[in-house]
mmCIF file of the N, C-alpha and C atoms, coordinates in Angstrom:
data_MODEL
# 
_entry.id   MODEL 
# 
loop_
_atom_site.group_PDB 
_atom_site.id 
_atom_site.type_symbol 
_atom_site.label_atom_id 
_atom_site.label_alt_id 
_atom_site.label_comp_id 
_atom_site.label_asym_id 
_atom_site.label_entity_id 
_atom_site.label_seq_id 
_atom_site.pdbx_PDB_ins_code 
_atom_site.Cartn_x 
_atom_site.Cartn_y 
_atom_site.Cartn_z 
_atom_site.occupancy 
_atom_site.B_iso_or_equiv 
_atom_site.pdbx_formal_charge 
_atom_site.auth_seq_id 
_atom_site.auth_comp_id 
_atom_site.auth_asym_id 
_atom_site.auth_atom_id 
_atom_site.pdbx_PDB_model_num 
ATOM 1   N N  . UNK A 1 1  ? -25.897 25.368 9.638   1.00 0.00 ? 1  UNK A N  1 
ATOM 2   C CA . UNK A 1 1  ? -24.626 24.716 9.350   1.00 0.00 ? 1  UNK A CA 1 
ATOM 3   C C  . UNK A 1 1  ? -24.355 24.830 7.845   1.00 0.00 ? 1  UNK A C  1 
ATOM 4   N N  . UNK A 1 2  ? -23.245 25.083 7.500   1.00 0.00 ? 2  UNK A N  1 
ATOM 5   C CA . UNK A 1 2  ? -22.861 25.212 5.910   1.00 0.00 ? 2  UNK A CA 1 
ATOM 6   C C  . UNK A 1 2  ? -22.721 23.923 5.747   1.00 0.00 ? 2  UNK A C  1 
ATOM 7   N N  . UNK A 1 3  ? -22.825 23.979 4.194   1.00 0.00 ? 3  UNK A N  1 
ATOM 8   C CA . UNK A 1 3  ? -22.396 22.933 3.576   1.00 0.00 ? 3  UNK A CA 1 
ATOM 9   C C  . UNK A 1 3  ? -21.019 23.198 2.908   1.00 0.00 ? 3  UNK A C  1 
ATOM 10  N N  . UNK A 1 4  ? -20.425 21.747 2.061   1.00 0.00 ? 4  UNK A N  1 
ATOM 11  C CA . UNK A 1 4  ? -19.085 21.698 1.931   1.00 0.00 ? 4  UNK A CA 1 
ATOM 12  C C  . UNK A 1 4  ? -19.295 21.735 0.025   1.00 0.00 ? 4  UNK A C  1 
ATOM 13  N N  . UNK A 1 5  ? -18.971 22.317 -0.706  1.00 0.00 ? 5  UNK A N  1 
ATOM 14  C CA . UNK A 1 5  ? -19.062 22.349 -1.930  1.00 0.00 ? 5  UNK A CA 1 
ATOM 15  C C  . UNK A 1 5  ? -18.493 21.858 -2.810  1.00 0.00 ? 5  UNK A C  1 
ATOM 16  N N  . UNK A 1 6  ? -18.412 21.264 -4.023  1.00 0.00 ? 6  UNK A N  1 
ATOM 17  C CA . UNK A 1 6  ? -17.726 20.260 -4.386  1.00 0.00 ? 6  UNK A CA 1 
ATOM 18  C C  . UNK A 1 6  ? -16.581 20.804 -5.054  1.00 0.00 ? 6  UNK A C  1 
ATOM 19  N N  . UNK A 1 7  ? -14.724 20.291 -5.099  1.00 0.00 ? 7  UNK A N  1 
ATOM 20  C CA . UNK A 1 7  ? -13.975 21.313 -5.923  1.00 0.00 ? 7  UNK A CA 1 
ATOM 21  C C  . UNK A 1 7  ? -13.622 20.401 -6.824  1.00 0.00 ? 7  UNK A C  1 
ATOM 22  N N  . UNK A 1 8  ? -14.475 21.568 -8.126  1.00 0.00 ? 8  UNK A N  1 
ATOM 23  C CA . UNK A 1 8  ? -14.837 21.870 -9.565  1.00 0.00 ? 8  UNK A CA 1 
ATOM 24  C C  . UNK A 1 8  ? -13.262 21.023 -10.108 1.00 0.00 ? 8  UNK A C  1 
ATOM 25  N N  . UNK A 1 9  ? -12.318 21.720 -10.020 1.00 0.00 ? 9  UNK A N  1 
ATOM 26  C CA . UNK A 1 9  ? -11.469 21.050 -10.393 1.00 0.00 ? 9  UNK A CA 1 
ATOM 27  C C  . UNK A 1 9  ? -11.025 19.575 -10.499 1.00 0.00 ? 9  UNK A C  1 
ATOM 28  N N  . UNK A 1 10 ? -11.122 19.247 -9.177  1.00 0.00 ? 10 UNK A N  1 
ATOM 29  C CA . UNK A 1 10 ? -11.085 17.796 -8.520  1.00 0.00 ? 10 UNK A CA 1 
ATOM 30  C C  . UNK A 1 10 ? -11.701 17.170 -9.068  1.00 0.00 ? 10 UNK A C  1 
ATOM 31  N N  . UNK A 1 11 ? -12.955 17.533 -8.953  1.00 0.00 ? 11 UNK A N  1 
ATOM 32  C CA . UNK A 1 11 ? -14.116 16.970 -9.944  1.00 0.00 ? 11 UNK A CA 1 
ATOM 33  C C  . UNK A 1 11 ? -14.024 16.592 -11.242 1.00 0.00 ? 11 UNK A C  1 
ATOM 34  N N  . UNK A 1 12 ? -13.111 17.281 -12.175 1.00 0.00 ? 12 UNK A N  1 
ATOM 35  C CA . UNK A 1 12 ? -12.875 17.075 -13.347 1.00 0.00 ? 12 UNK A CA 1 
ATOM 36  C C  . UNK A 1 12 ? -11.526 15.764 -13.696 1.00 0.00 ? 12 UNK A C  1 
ATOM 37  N N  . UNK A 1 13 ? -10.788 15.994 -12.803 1.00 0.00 ? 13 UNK A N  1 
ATOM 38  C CA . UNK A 1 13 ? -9.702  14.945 -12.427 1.00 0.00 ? 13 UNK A CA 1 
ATOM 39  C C  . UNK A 1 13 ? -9.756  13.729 -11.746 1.00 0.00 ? 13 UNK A C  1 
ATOM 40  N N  . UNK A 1 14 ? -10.489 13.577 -11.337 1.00 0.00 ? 14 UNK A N  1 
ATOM 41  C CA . UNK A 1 14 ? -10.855 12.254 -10.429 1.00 0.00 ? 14 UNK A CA 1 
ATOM 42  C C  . UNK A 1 14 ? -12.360 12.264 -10.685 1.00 0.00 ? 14 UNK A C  1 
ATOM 43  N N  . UNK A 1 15 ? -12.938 10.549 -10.121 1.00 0.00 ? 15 UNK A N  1 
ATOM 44  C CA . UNK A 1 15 ? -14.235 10.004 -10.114 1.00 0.00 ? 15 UNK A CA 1 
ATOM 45  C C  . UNK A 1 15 ? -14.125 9.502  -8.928  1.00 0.00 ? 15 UNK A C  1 
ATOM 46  N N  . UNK A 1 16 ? -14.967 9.058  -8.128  1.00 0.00 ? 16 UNK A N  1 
ATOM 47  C CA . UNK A 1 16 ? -15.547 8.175  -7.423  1.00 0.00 ? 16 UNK A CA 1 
ATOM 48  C C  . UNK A 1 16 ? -16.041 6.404  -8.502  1.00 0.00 ? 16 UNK A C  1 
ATOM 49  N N  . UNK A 1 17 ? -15.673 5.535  -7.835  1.00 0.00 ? 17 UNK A N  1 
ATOM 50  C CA . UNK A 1 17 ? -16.041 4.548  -8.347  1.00 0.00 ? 17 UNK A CA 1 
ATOM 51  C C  . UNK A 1 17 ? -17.309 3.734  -7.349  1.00 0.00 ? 17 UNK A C  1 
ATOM 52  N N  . UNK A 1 18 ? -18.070 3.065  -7.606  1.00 0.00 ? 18 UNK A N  1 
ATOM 53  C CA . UNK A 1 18 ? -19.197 2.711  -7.270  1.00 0.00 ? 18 UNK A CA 1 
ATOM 54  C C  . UNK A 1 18 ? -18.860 1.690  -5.673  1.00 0.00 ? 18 UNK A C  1 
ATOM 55  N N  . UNK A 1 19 ? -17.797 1.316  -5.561  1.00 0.00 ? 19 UNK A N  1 
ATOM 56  C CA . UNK A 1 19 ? -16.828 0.000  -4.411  1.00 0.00 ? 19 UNK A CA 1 
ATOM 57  C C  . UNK A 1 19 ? -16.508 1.648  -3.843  1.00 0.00 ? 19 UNK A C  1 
ATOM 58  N N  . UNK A 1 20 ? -16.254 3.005  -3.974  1.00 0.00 ? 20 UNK A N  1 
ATOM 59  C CA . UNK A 1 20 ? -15.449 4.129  -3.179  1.00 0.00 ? 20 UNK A CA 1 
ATOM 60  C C  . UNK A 1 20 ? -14.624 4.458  -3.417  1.00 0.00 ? 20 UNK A C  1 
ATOM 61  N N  . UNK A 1 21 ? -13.981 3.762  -4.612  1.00 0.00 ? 21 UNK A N  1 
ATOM 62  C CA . UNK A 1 21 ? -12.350 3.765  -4.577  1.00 0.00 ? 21 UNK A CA 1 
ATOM 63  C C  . UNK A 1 21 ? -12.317 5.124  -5.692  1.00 0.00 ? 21 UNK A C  1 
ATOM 64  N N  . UNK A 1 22 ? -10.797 6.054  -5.684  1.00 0.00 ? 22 UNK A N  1 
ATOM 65  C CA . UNK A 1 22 ? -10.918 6.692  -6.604  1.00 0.00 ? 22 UNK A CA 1 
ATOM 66  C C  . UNK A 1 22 ? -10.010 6.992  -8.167  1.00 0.00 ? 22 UNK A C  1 
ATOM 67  N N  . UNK A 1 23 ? -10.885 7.114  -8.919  1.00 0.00 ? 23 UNK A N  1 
ATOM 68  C CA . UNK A 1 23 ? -10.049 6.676  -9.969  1.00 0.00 ? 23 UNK A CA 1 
ATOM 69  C C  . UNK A 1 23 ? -9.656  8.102  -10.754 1.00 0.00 ? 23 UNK A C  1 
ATOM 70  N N  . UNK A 1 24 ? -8.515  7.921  -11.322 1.00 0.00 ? 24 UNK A N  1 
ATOM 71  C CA . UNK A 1 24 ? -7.576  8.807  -11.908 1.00 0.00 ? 24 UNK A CA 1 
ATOM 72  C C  . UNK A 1 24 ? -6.922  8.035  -13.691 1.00 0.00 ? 24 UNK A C  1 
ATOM 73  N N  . UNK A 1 25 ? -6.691  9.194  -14.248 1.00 0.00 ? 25 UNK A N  1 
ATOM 74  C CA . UNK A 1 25 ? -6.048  8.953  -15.265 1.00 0.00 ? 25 UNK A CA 1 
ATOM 75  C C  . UNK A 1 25 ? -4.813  9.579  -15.365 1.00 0.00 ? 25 UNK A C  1 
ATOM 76  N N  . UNK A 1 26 ? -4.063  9.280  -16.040 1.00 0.00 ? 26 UNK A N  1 
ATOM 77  C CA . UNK A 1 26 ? -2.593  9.611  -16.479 1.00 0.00 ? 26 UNK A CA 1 
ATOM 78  C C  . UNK A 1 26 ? -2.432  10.970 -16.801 1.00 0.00 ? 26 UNK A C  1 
ATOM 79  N N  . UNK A 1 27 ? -1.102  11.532 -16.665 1.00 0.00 ? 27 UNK A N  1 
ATOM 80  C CA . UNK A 1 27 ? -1.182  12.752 -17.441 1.00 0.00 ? 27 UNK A CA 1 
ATOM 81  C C  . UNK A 1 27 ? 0.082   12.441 -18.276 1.00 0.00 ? 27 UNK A C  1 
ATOM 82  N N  . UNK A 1 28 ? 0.627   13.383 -18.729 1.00 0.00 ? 28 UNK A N  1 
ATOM 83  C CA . UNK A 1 28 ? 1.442   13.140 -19.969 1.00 0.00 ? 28 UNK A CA 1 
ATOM 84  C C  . UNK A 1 28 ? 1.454   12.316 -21.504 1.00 0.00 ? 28 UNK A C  1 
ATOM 85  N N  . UNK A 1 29 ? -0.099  12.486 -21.395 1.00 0.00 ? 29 UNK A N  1 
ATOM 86  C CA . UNK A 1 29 ? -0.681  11.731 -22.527 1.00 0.00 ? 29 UNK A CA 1 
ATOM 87  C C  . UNK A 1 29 ? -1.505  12.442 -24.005 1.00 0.00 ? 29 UNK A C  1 
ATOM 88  N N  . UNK A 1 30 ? -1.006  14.033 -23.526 1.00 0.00 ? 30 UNK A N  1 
ATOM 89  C CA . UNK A 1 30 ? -1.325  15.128 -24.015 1.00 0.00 ? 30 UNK A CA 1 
ATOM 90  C C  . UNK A 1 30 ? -0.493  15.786 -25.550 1.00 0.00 ? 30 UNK A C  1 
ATOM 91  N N  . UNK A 1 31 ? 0.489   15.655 -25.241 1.00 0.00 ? 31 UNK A N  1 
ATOM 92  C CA . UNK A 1 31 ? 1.636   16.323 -25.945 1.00 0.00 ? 31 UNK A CA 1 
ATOM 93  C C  . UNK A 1 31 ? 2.836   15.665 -25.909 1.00 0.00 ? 31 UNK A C  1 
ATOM 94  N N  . UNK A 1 32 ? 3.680   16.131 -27.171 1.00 0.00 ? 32 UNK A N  1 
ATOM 95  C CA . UNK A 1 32 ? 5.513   15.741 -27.245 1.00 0.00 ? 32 UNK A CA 1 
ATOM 96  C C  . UNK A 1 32 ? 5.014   13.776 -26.963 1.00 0.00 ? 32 UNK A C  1 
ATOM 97  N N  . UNK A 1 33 ? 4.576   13.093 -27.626 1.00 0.00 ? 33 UNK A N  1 
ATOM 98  C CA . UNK A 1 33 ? 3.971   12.236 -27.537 1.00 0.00 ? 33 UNK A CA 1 
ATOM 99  C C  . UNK A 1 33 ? 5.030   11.531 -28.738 1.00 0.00 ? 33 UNK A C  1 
ATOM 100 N N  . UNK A 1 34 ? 5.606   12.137 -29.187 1.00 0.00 ? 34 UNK A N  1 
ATOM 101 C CA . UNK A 1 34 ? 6.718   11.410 -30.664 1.00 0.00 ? 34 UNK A CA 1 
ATOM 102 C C  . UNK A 1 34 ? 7.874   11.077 -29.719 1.00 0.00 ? 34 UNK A C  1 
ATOM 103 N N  . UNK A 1 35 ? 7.981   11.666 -28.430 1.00 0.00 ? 35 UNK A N  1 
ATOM 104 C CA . UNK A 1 35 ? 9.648   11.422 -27.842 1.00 0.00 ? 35 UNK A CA 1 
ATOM 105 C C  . UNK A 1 35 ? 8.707   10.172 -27.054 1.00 0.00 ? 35 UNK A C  1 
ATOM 106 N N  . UNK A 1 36 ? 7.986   9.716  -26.686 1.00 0.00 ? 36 UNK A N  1 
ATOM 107 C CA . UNK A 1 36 ? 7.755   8.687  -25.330 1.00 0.00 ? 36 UNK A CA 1 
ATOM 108 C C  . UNK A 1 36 ? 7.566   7.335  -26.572 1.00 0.00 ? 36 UNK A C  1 
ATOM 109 N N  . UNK A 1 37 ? 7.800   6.444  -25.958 1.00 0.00 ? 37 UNK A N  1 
ATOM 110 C CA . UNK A 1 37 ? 7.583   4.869  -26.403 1.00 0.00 ? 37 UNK A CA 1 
ATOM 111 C C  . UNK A 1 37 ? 6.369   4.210  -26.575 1.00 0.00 ? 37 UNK A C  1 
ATOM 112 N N  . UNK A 1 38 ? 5.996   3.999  -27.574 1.00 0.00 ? 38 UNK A N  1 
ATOM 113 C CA . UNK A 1 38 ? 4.741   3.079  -27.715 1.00 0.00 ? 38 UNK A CA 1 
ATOM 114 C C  . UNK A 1 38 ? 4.235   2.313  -26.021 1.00 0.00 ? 38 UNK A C  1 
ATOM 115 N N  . UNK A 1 39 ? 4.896   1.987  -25.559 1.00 0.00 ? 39 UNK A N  1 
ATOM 116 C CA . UNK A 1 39 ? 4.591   0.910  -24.524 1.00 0.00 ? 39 UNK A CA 1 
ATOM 117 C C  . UNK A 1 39 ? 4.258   1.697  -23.082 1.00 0.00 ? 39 UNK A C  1 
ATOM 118 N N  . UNK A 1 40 ? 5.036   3.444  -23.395 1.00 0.00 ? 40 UNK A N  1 
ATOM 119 C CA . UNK A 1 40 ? 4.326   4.214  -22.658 1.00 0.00 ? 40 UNK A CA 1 
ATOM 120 C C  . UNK A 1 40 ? 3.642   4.858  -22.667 1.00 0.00 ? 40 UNK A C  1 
ATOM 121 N N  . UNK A 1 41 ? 3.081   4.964  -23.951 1.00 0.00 ? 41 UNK A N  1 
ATOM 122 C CA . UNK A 1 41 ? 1.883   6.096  -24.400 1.00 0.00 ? 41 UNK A CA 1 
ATOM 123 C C  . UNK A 1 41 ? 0.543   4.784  -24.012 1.00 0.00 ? 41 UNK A C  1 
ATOM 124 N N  . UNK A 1 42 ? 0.967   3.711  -24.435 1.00 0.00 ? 42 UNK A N  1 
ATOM 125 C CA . UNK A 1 42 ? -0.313  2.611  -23.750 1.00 0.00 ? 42 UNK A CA 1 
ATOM 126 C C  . UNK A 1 42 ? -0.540  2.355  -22.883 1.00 0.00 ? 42 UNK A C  1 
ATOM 127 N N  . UNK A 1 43 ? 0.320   2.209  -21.658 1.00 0.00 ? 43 UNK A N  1 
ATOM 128 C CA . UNK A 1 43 ? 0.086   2.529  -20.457 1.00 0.00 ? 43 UNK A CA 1 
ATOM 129 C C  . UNK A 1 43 ? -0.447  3.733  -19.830 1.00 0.00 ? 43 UNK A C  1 
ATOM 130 N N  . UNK A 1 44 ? 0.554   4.807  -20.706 1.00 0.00 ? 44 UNK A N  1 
ATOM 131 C CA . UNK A 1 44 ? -0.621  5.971  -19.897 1.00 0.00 ? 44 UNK A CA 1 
ATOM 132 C C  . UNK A 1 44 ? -2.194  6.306  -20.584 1.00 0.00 ? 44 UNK A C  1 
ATOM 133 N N  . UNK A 1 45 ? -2.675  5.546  -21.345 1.00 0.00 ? 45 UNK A N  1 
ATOM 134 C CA . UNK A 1 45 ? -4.250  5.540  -22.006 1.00 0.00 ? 45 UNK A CA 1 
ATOM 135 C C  . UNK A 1 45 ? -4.711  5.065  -20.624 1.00 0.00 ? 45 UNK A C  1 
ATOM 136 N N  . UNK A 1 46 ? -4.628  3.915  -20.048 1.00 0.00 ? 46 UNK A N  1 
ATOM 137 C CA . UNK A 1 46 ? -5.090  2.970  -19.107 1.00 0.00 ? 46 UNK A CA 1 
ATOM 138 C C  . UNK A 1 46 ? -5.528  3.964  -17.706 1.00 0.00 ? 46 UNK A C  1 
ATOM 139 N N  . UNK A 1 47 ? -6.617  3.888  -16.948 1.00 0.00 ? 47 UNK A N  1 
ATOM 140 C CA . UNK A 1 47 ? -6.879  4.844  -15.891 1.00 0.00 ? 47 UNK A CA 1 
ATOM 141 C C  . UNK A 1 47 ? -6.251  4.319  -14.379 1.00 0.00 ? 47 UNK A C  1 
ATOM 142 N N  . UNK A 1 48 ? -6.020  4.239  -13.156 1.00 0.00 ? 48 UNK A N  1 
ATOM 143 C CA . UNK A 1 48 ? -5.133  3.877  -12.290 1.00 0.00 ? 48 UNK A CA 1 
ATOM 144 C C  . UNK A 1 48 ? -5.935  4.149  -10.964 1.00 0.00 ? 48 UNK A C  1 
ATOM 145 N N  . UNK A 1 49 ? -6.087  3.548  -10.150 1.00 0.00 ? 49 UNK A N  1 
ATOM 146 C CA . UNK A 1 49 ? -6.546  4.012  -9.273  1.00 0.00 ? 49 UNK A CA 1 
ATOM 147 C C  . UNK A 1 49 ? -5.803  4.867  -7.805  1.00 0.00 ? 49 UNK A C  1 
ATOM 148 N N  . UNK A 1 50 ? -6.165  6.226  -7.306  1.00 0.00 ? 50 UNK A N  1 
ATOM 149 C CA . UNK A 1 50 ? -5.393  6.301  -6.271  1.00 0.00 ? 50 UNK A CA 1 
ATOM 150 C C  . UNK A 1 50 ? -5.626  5.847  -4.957  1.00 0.00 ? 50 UNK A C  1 
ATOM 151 N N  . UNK A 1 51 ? -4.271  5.647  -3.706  1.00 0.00 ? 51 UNK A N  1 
ATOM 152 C CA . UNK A 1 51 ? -4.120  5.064  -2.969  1.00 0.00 ? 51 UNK A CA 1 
ATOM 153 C C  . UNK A 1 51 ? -3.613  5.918  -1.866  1.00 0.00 ? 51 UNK A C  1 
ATOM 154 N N  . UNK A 1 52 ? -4.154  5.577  -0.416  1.00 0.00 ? 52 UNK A N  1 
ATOM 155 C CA . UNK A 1 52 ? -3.770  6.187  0.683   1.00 0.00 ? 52 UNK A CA 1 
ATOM 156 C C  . UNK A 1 52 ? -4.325  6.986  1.144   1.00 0.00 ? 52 UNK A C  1 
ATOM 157 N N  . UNK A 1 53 ? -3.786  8.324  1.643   1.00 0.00 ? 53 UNK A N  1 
ATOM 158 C CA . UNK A 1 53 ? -4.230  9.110  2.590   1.00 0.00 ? 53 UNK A CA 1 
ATOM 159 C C  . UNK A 1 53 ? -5.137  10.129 1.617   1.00 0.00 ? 53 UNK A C  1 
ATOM 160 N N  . UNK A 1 54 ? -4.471  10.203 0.209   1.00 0.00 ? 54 UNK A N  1 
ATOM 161 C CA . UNK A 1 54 ? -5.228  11.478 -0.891  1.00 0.00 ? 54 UNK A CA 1 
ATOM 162 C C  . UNK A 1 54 ? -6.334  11.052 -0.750  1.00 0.00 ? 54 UNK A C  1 
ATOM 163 N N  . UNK A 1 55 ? -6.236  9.427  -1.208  1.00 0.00 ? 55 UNK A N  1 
ATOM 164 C CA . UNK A 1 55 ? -7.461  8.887  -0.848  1.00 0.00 ? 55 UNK A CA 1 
ATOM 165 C C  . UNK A 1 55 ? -8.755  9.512  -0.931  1.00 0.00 ? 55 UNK A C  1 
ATOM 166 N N  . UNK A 1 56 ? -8.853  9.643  0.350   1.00 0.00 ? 56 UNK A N  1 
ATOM 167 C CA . UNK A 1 56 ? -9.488  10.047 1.834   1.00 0.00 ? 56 UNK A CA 1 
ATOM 168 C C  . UNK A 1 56 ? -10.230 11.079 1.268   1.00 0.00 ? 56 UNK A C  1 
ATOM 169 N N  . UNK A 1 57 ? -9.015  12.406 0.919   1.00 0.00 ? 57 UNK A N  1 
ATOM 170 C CA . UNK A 1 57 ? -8.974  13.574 1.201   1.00 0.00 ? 57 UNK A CA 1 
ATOM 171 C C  . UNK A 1 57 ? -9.617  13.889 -0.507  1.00 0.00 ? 57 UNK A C  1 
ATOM 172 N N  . UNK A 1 58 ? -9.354  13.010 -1.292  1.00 0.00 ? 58 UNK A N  1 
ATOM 173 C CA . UNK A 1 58 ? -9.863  13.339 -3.018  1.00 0.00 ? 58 UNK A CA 1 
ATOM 174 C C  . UNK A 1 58 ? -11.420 12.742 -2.569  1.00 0.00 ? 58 UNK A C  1 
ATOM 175 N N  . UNK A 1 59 ? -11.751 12.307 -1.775  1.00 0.00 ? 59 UNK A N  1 
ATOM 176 C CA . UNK A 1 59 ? -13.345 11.568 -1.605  1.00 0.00 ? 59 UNK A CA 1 
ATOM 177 C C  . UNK A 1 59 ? -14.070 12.775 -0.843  1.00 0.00 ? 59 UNK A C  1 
ATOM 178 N N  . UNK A 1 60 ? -13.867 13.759 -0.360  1.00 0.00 ? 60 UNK A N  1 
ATOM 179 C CA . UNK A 1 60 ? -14.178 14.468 0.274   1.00 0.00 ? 60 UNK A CA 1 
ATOM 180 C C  . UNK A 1 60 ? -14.378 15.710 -0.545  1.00 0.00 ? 60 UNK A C  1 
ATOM 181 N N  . UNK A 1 61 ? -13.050 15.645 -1.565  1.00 0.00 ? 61 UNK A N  1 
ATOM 182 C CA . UNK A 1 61 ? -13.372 16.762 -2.413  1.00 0.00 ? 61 UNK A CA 1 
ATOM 183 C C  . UNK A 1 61 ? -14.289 16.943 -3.629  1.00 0.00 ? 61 UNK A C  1 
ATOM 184 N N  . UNK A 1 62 ? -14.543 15.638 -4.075  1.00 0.00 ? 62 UNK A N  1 
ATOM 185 C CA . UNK A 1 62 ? -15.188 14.794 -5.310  1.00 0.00 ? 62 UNK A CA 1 
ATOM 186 C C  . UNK A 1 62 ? -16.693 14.974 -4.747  1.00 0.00 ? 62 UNK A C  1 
ATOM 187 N N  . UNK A 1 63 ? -17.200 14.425 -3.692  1.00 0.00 ? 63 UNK A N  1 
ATOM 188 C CA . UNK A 1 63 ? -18.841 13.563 -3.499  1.00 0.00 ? 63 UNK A CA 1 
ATOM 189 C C  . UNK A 1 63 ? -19.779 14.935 -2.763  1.00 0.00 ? 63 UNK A C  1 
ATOM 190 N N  . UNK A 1 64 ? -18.299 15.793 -2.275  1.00 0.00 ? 64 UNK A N  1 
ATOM 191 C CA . UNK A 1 64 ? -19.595 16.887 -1.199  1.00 0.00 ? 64 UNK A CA 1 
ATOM 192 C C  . UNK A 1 64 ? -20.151 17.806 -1.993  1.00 0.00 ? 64 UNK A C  1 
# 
């Protein structure tokens, strides 16, 4: 039986958190950073967790 390999990418973009849940950070926190608002450049520092069906499907791609 094969195994399922982990994608590298995914991996770099998402974590697993220790409860399962998976955590994500912001994007647009990179660049052109003089046009966005203080109050949104601080919010997008902050990491977010995702929800639903990706869920699922980012836990599968992350842990195998």
């Amino acid at each position: 039986m094969g195994k399922i390999k982990t994608h590298k990418a995914s991996a770099k973009r998402f974590s697993v958190t220790a409860n399962g849940k998976v955590k994500m950070f912001h994007s647009s926190h990179r660049h052109n950073t003089g046009n966005k608002s203080a109050k949104r450049l601080r919010h997008l520092r902050s990491s977010a967790m995702v929800n639903g069906k990706i869920a699922t499907n980012l836990k599968t791609l992350v842990l195998k």
